[in-house]
Structures are given as structure tokens and as C-alpha cells.
DSSP file (Angstrom, degrees, kcal/mol; ACC not computed):
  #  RESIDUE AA STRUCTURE BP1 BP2  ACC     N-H-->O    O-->H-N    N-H-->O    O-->H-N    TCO  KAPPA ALPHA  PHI   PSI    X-CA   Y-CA   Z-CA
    1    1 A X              0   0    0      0, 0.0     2,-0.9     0, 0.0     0, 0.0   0.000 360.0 360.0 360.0  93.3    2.6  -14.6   26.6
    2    2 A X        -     0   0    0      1,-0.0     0, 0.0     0, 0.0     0, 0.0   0.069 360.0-135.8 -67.7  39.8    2.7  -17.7   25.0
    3    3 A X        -     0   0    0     -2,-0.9     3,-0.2     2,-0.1     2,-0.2   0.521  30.4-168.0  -7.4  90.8    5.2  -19.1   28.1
    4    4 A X  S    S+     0   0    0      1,-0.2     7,-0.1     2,-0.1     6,-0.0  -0.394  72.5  14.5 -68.3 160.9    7.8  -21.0   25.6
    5    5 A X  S    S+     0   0    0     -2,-0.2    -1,-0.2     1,-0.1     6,-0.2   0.581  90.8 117.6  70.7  16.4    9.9  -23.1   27.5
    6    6 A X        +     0   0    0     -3,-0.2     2,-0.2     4,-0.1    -1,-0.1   0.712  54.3  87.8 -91.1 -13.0    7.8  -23.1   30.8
    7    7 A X  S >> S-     0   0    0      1,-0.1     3,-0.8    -4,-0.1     4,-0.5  -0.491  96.1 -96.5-109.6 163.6    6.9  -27.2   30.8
    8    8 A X  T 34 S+     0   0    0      1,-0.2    -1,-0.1    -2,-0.2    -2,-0.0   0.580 111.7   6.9 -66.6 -15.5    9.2  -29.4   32.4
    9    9 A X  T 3> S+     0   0    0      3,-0.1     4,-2.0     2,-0.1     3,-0.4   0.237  87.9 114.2-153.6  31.6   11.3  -30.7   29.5
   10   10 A X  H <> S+     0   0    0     -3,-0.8     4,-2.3     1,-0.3    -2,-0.1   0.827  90.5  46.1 -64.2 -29.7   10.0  -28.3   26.3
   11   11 A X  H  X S+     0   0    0     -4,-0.5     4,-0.8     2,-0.2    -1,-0.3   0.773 108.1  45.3 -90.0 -17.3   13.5  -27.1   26.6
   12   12 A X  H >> S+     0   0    0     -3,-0.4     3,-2.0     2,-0.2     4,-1.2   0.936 116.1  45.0 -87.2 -76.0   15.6  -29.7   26.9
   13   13 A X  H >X S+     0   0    0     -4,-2.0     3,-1.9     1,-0.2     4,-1.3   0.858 114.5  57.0 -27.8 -54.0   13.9  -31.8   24.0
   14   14 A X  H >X S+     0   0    0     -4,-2.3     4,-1.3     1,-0.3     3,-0.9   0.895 110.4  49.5 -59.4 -36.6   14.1  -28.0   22.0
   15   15 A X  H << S+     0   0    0     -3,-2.0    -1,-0.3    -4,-0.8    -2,-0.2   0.751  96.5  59.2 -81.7 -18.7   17.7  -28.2   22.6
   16   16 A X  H << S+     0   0    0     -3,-1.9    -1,-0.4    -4,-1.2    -2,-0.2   0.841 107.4  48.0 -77.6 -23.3   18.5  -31.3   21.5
   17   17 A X  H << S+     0   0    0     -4,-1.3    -2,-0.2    -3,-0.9    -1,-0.2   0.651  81.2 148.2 -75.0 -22.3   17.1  -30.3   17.7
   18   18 A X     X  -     0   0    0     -4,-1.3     4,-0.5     3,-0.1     5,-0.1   0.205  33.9-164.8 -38.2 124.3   19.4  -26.8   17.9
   19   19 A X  H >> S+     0   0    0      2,-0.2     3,-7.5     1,-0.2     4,-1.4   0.999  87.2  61.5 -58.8 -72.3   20.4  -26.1   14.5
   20   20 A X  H 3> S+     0   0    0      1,-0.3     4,-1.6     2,-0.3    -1,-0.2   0.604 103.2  46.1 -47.2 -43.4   22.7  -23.9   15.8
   21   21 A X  H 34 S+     0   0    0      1,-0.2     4,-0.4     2,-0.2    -1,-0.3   0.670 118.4  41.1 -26.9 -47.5   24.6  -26.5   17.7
   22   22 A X  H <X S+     0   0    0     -3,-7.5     4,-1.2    -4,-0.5     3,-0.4   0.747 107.7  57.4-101.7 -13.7   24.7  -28.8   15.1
   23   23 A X  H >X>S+     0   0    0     -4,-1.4     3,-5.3     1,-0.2     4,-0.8   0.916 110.7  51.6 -88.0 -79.4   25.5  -26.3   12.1
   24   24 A X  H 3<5S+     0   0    0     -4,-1.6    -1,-0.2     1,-0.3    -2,-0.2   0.442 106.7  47.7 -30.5 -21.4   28.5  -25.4   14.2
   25   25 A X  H 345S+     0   0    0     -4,-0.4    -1,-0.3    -3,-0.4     4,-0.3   0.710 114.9  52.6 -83.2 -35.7   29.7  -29.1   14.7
   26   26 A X  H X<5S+     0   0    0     -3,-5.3     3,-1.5    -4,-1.2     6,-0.2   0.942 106.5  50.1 -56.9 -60.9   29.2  -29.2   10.8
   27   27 A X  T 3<5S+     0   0    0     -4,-0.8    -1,-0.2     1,-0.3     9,-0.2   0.541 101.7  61.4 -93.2 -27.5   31.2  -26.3   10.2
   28   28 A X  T 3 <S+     0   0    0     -5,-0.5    -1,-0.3     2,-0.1     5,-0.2   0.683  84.4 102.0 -79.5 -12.1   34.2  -27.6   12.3
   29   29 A X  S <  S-     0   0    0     -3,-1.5     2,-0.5    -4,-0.3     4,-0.3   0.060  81.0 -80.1 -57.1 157.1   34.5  -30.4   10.1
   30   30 A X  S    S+     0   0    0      1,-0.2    -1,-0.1     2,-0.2    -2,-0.1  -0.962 109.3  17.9 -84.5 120.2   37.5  -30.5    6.9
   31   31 A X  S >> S+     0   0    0     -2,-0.5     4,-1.1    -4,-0.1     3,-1.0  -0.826 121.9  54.5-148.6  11.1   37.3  -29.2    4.6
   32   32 A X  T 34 S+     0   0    0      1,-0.3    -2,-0.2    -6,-0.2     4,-0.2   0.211  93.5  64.9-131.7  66.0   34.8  -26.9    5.4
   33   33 A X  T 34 S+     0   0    0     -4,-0.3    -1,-0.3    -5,-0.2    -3,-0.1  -0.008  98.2  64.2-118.4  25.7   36.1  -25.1    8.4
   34   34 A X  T <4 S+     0   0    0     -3,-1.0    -2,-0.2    -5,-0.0    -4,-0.1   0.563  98.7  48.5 -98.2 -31.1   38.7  -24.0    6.2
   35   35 A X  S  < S+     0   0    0     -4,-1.1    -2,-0.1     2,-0.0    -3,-0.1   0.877  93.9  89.8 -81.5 -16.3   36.4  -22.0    3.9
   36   36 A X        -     0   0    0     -9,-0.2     3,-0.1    -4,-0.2    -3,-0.0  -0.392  50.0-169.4 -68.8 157.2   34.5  -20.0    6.9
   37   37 A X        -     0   0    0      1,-0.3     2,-0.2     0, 0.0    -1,-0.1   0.221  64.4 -33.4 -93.2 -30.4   35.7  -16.8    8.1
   38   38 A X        -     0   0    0      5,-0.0     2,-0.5     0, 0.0    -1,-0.3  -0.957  66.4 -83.9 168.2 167.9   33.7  -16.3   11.0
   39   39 A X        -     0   0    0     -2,-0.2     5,-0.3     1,-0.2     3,-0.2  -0.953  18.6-172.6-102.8 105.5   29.7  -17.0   12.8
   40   40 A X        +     0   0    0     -2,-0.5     2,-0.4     1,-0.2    -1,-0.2   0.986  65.0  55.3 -50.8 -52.6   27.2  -14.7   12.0
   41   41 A X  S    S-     0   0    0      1,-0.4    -1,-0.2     2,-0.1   -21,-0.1  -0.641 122.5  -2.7-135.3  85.1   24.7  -16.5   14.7
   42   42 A X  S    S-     0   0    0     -2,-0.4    -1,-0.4    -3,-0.2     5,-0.1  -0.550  93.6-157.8-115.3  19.5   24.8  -17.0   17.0
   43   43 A X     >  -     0   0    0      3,-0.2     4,-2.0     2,-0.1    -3,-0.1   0.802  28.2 -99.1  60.6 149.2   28.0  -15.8   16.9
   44   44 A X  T  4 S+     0   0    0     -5,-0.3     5,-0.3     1,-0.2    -1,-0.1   0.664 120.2  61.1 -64.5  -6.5   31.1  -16.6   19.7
   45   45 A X  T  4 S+     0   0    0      3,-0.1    -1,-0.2     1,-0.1    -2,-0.1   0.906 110.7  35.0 -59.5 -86.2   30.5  -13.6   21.4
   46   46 A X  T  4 S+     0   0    0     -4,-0.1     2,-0.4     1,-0.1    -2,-0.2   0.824 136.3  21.4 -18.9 -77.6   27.1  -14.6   22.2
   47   47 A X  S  < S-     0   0    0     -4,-2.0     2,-0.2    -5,-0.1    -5,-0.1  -0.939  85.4-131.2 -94.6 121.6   28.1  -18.6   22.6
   48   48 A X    >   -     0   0    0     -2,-0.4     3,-3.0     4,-0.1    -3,-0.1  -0.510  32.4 -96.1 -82.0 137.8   31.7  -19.6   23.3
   49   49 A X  T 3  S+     0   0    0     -5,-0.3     2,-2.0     1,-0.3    -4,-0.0   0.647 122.7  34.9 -15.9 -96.4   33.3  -22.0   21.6
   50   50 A X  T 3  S-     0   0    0     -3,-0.0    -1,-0.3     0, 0.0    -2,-0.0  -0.338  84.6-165.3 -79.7  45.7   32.5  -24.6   24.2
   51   51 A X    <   -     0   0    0     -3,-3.0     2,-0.2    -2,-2.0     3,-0.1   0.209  16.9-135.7 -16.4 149.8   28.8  -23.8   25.7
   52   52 A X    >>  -     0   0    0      1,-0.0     4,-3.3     0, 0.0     3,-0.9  -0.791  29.0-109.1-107.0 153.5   27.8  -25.3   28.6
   53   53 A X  H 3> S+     0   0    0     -2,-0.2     4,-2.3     1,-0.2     5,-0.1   0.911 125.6  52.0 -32.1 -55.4   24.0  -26.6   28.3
   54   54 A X  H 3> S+     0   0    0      1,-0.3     4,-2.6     2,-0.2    -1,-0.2   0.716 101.0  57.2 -62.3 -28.0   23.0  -24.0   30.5
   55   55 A X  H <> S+     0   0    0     -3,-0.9     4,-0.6     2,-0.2    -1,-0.3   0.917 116.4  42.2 -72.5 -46.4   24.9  -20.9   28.2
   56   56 A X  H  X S+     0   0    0     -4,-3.3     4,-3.6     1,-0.3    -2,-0.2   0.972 112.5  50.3 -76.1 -24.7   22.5  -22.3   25.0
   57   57 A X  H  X S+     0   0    0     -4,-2.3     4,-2.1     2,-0.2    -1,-0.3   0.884 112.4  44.1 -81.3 -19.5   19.6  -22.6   27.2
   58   58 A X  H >< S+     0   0    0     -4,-2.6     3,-2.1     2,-0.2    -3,-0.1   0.842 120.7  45.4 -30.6-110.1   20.5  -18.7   28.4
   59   59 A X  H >X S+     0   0    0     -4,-0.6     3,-4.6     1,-0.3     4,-3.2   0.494 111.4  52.9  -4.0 -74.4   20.9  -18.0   24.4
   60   60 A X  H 3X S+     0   0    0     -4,-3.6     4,-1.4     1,-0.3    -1,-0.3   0.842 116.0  35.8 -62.6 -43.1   17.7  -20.0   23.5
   61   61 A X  H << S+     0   0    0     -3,-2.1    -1,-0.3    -4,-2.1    -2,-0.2   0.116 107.5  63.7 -92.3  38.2   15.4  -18.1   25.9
   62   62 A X  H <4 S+     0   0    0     -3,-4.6    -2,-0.2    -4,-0.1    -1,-0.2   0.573 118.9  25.2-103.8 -48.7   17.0  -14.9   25.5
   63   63 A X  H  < S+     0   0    0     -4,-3.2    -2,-0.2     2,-0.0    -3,-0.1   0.679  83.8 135.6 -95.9 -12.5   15.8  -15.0   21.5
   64   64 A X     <  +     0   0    0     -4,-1.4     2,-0.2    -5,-0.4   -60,-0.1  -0.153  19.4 155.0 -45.5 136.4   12.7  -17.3   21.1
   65   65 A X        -     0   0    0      2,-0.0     2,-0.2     0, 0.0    -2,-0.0  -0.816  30.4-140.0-167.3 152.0   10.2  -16.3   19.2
   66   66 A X        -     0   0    0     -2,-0.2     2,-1.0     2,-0.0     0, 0.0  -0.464  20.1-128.2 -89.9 162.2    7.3  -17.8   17.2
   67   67 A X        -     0   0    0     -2,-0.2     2,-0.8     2,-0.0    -2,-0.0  -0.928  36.5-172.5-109.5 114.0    6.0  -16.7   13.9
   68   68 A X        -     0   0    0     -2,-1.0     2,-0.5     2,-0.0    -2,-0.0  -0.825  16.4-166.9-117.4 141.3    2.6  -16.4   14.7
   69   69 A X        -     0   0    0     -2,-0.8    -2,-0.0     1,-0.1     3,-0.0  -0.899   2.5-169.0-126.8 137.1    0.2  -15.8   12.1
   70   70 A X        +     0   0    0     -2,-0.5     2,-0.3     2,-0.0    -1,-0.1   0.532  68.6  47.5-116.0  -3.0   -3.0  -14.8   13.6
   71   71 A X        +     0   0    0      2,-0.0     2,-0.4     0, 0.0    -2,-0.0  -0.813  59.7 138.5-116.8 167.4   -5.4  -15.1   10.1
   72   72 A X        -     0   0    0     -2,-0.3     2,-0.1     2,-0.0    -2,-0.0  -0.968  39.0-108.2 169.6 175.2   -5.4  -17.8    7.7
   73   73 A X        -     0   0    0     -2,-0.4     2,-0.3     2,-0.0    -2,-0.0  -0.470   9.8-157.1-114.9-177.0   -8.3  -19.9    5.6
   74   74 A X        -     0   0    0     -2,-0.1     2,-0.3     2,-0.0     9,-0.1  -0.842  31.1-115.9 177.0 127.4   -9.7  -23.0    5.5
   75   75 A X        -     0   0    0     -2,-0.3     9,-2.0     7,-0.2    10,-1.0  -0.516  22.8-150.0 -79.8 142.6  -11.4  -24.5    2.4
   76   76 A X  B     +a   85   0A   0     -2,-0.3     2,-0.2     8,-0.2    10,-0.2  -0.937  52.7 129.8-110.2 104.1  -15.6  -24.9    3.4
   77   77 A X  S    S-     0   0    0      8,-1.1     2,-0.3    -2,-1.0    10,-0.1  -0.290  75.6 -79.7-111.0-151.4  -16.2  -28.2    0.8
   78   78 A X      > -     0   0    0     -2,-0.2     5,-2.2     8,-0.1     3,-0.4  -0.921  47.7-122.5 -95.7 138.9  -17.7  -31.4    1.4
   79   79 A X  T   5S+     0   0    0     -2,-0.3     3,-0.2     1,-0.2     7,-0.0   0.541 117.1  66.0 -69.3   9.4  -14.8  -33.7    3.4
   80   80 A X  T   5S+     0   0    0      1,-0.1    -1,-0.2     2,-0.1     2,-0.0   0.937 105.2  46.3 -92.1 -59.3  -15.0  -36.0    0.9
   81   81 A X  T   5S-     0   0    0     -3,-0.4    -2,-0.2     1,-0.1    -1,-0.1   0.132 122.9 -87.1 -35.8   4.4  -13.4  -33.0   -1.3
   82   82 A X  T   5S+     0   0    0     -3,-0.2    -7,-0.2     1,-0.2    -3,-0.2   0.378  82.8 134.0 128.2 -34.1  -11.0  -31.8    0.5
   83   83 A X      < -     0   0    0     -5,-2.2    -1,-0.2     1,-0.1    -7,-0.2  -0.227  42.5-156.1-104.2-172.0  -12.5  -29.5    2.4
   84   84 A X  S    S+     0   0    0     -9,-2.0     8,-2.8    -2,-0.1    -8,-0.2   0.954  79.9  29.4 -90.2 -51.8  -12.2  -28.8    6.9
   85   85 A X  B    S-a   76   0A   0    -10,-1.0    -8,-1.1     6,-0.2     6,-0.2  -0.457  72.5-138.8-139.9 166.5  -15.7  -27.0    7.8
   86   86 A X    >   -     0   0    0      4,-0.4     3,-0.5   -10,-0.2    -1,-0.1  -0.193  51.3 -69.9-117.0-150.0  -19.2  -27.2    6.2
   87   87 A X  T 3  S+     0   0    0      1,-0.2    -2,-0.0    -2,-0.1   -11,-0.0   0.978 134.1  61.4 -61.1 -56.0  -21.9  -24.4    5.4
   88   88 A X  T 3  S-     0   0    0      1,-0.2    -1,-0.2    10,-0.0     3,-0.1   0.651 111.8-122.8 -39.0 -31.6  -22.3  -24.2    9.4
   89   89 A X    <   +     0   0    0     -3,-0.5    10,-1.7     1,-0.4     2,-0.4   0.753  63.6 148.1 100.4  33.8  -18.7  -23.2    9.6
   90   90 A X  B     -B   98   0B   0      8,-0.2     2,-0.6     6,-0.0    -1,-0.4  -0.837  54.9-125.3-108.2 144.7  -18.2  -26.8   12.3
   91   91 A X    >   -     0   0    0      6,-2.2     3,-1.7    -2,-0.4    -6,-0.2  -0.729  41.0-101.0 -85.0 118.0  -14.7  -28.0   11.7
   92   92 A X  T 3  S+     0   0    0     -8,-2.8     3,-0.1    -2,-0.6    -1,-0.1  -0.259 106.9  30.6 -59.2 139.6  -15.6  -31.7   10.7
   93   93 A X  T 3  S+     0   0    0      1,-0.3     2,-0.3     2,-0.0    -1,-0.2   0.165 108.1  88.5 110.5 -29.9  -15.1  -34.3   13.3
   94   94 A X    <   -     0   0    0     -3,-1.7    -1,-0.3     1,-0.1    -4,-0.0  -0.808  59.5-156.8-118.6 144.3  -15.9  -31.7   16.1
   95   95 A X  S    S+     0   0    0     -2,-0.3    -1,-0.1    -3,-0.1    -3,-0.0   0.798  90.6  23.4 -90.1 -32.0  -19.2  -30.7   17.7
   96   96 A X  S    S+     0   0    0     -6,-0.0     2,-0.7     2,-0.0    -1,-0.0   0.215  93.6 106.5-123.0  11.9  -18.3  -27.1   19.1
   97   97 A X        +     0   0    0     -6,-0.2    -6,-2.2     2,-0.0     2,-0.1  -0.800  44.7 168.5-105.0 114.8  -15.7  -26.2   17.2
   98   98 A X  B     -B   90   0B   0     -2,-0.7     2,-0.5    -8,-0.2    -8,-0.2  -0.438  31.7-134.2-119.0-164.8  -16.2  -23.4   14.4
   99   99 A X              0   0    0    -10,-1.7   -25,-0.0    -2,-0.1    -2,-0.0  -0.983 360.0 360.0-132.0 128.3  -14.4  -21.4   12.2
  100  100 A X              0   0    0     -2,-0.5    -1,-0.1     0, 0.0    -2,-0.0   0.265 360.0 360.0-141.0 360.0  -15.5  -17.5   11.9
């Protein structure tokens, strides 16, 4: 459980970026709320025309999710080259931190 939204204003700050929010304010605009048809997402079912904060912050911790990528690399150079870690596998900079 990464507890998203759990700190005292992680959600409020998240909301103030909301694409969705802004795309829709975009989209209401002339000339091109003439060319839409419809919302795919989050669609006005979901969000009404005129959300209250509390209806996006429903929405937004109904659907959160991370992409969490649980492998990855990390080039072993000299830091002068480029690289993060040495033959020892210590993340440079750091005393106890390695990479395995």
C-alpha cells in the first residue's frame, strides 16, 4: 500500500495540477467546444459538469494509481563518466546505500 493521498495536503496540491480539470476548461473554450462530441474521461457521468472539490477528490482517489516499475539499471562507471555505483555496487555520495 503505497497510502497515496494519506499526508495532510498531497491531495490538495495533486488537485491543483488535475489535467482533467484543466483539459475540460480548455475544451469549453471557442472554437474548440464546437468540435467535441462528448468526454471520454473522466466523463460527466463520473464528474458533473460543475464538481465540487470534494466530487474530484472522490474521482481522484477512487482511480489513483502509480506506474510502478519495480526493476531498472544503473550504469557502474567512474562518476566522473557518468556513472551512479562503483565495483562495490555503493551508490556514490552514500555510505550504506547499494545497488543489487
Amino acid at each position: 500500500d503505497p497510502r497515496f493521498f494519506t499526508g495532510g495536503s498531497d491531495l490538495d496540491i495533486f488537485l491543483k495540477g488535475n489535467a482533467s480539470q484543466l483539459a475540460r476548461r480548455i475544451f469549453d473554450t471557442p472554437p474548440l467546444q464546437e468540435l467535441l462530441t462528448g468526454e471520454f474521461l473522466p466523463g460527466l457521468a463520473v464528474v458533473p459538469e460543475n464538481a465540487s472539490d470534494a466530487e474530484w477528490q472522490d474521482y481522484v482517489k477512487a482511480g489513483y494509481s502509480a506506474v510502478l516499475h519495480p526493476i531498472g539499471s544503473v550504469p557502474m562507471l567512474p562518476q566522473h563518466n557518468g556513472g551512479a555505483v562503483g565495483p562495490d555496487l555503493i551508490v556514490y555520495g552514500t555510505s550504506n546505500v547499494r545497488v543489487v
